[in-house]
C-alpha positions in Angstrom: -18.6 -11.0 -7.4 -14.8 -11.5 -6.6 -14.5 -8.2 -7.8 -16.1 -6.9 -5.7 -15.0 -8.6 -2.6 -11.2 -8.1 -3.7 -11.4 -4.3 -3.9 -12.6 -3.9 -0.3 -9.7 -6.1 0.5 -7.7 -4.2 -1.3 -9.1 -1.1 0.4 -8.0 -2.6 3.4 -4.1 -2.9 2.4 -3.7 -0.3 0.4 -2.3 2.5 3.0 0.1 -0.5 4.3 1.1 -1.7 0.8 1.9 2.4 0.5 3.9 2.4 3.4 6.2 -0.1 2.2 6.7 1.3 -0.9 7.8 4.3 0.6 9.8 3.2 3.4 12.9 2.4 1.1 13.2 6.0 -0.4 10.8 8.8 -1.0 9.0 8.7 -4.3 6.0 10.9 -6.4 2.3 9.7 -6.9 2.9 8.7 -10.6 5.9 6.9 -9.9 3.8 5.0 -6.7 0.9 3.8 -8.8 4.2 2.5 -11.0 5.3 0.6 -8.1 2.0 -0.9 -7.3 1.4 -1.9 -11.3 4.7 -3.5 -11.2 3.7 -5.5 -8.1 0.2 -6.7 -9.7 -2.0 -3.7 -8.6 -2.5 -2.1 -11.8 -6.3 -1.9 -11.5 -5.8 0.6 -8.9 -6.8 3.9 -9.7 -4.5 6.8 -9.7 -7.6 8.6 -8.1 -7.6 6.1 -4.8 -3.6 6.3 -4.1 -3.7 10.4 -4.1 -6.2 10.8 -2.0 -4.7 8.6 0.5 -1.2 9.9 0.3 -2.9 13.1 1.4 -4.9 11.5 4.0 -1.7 9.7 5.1 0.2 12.9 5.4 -2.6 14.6 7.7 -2.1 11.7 10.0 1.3 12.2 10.4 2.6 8.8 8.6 4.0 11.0 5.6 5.5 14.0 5.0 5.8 15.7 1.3 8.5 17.9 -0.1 9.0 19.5 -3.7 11.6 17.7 -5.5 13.1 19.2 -8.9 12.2 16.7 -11.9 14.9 16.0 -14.7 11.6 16.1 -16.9 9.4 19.5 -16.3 7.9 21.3 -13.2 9.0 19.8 -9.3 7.3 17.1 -8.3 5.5 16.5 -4.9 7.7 13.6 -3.3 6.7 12.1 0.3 8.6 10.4 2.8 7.6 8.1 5.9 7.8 10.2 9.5 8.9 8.5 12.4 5.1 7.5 12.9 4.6 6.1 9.3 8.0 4.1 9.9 6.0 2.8 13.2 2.8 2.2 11.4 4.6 0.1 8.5 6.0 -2.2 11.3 2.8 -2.6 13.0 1.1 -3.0 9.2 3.8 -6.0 8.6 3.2 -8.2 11.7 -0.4 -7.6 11.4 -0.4 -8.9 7.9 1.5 -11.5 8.2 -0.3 -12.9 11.3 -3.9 -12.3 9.0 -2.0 -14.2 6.5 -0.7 -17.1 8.3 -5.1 -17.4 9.8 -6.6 -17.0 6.5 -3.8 -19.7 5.1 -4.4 -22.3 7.7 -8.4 -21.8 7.2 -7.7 -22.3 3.3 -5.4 -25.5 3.7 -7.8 -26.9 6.6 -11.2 -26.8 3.6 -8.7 -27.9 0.9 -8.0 -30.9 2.7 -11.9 -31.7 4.0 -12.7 -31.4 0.2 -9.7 -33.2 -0.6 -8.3 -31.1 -2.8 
């Protein structure tokens, strides 16, 4: 059952966890789904992030660009637009104020149950 639960939460995130990854320097698809392995999400499916990159792009929060690759054919590299940059902002303090709720609620039962 948490399974379930934590891939619509992950669902949730997943665009704004994108949008940090890519607001220090443009990067590829295979080398995103890296990222998010190397930051616990290696259960995420190569076939969600594309799709959203793409989605991302026709909202305006990314633009792509061919990049020559040191091993074989360009690759498709994207980059945060001045909207994306405004959306990871917004995606930050949101999170953090959803984090700071859901914390307080978790401490508040820990201590009823005394744990």
């Amino acid at each position: 059952m948490a399974q379930a639960n934590d891939s619509q939460m992950l669902k949730g995130v997943l665009q704004g966890c994108l949008l940090m990854l890519l607001h220090t320097e443009p990067s590829y698809g295979y080398a995103i789904t890296q990222q998010l392995a190397a930051h616990g999400f290696a259960a995420v499916p190569k076939g969600t992030v594309y799709p959203l990159l793409m989605t991302m792009a026709k909202k305006g929060l990314l633009e792509s660009f061919m990049q020559a690759s040191p091993d074989g054919p360009e690759r498709k590299y994207y980059r945060l637009t001045a909207a994306g940059e405004a959306e990871r902002t917004a995606f930050g303090l949101s999170w953090r104020a959803l984090q700071q709720n859901v914390d307080e609620i978790i401490e508040k039962v820990a201590t009823q149950d005394g744990n």
